[in-house]
N, C-alpha and C positions, 0 to 999 in steps of 0.2 A: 932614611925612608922606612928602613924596617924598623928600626924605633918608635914609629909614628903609629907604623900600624899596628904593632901590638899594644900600644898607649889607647890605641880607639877600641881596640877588642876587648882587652881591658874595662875597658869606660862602659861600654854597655852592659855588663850584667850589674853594673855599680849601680846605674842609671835602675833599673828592674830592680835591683833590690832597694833601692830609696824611695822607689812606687810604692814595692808590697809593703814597704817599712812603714812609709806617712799611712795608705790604708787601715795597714792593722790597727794602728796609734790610733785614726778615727773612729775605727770598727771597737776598740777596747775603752774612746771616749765613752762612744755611745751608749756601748751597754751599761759603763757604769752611771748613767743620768738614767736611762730608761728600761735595765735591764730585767727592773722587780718592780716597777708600775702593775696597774691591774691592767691595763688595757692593753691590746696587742703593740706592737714595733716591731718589725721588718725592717731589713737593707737589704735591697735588691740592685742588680748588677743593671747597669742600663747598654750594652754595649751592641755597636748599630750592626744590625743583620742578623745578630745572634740571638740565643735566648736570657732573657730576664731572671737570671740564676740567684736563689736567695743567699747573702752574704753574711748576714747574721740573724738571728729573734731569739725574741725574749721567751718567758716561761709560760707568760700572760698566753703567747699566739701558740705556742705548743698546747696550750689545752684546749683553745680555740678550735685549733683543725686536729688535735688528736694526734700529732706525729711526733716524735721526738727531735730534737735540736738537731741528734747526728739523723737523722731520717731527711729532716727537710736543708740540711746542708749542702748546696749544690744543686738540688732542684729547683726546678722550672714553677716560676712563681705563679703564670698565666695557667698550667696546668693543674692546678688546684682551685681556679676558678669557673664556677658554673660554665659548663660549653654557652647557654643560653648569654650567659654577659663576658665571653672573653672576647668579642669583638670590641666591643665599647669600652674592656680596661686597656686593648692592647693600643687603640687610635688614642686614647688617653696617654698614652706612652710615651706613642710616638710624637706627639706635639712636645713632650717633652724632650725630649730626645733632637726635637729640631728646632729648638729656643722658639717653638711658638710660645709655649707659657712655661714656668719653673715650678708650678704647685699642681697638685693634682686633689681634687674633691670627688668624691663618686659613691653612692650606697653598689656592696658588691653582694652577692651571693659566693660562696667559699664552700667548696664539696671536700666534709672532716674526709680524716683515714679510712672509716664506719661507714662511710658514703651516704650519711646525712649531712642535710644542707643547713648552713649556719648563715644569716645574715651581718654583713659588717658592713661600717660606713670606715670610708677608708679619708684620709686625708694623708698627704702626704709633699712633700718638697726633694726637689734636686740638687745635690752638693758634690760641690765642687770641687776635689781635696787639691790641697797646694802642688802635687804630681798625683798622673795616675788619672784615671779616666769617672766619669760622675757615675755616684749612683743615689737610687732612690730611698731615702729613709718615710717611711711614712707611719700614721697609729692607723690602727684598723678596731675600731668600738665592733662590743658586741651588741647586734639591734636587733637580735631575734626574738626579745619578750616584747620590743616595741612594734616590731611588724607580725607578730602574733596576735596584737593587740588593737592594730589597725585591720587586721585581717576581723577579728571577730568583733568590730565595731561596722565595720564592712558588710555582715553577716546579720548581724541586728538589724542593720540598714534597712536591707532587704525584706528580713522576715516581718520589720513594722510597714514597708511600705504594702506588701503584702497581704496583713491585716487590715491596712486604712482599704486596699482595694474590697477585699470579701465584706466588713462590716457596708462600703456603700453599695455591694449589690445586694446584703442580708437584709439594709431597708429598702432599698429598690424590690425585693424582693416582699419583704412585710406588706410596703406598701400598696404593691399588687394584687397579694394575699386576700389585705381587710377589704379594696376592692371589689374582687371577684366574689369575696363569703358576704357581701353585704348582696350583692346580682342575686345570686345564687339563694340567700334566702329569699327573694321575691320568687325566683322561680317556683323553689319549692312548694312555699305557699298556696301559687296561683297553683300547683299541681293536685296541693292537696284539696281545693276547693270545688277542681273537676271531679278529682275522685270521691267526693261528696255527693257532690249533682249526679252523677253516673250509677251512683249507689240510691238514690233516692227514685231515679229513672228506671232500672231494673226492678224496683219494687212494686212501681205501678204500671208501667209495660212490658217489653219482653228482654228477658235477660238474654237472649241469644244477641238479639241486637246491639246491646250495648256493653258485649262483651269485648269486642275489638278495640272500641273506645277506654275500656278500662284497660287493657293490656299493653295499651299505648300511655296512659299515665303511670303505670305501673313501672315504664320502662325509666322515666324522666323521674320518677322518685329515686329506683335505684342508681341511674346516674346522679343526681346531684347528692345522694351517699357517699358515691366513690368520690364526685367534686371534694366532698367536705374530707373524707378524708387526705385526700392530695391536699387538701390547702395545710393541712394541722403538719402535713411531713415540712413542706415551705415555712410557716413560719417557726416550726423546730431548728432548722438551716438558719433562717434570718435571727434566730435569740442566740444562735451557737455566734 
């Protein structure tokens, strides 16, 4: 019986070192298929309750987030993702983690060392080593010149729908303009016609009399002056 049991005490750190043994083997495949690619590669730890500790990356994903290999060795992989999207990579996970799906697709935001934000599209699969518990290998693209580029096509968007707006009120506006300046020279007109008559009236009757009446035309010439100048600011708006 005491044979036995030291035969199983034994057995278990054999068992733990044939784990860490097949891992590394996987961990020392991987890098050499994808360890000098351009695009990122991560192995992340998937182990349930605990945290998502990175297991190995490439050089590609150290200048991505700015850290160094021994920097990002053993940290927390969700921790260097945007607080704004670590909900939505961590339930990503976890479906992995509970054989709802084996792959994971998701654009992430990633906050560097500098604590500038870098965009990635992550893609990624669950492996299974022959012992030893899964974890996640995935590439993470850099897509911060492409959502740079959706941002400022975003931005054009805007500033033409913008200008389609101001150009239909600059002719709404013109069109009000030639409107009112065509009224407006009637009025004048009629204005000036009175202060004619008013002027011919004073010459043969009394000018006190129809002095009231010309200070009353006098008023309606200078408003439709300032009319005309308000129209010329409007349709300087409406050609802009």
């Amino acid at each position: 019986m005491t044979h036995d049991g030291n035969a199983a005490q034994d057995e278990r750190p054999a068992v733990a070192d044939i784990a860490a043994g097949a891992l590394r083997a996987c961990e020392q495949q991987l890098e050499r298929q994808f360890g000098r690619i351009p695009t990122g590669w991560v192995m992340i730890s998937l182990p349930a309750g605990r945290c998502n500790l990175y297991l190995a990356v490439n050089d590609a994903y150290c200048e991505l987030t700015g850290y160094s290999q021994g920097e990002l060795d053993g940290r927390d992989f969700l921790g260097d993702v945007h607080p704004e999207d670590q909900s939505a990579v961590e339930t990503l996970i976890q479906e992995i983690m509970s054989d709802v799906t084996s792959q994971i697709r998701t654009d992430v935001r990633l906050v560097r060392k500098d604590g500038n934000i870098v965009y990635g599209r992550l893609n990624g699969s669950a492996i299974r080593p022959p012992t030893g518990q899964r974890y996640l290998a995935a590439f993470i693209e850099d897509i911060s010149a492409a959502q740079q580029a959706r941002a400022e096509i975003c931005r054009l968007q805007r500033e033409l729908q913008r200008s389609r707006r101001l150009a239909s009120l600059g002719q709404l506006v013109g069109g009000i303009s030639h409107d009112f300046s065509n009224m407006l020279t009637v009025i004048a007109n009629y204005a000036s016609l009175i202060r004619e008559e008013v002027m011919v009236a004073e010459a043969t009757e009394s000018a006190a009399r129809w002095g009231p009446v010309r200070w009353d035309v006098e008023q309606i010439e200078d408003s439709a002056d300032r009319a005309r100048r308000l129209i010329k600011h409007m349709l300087a708006f409406a050609r802009r």
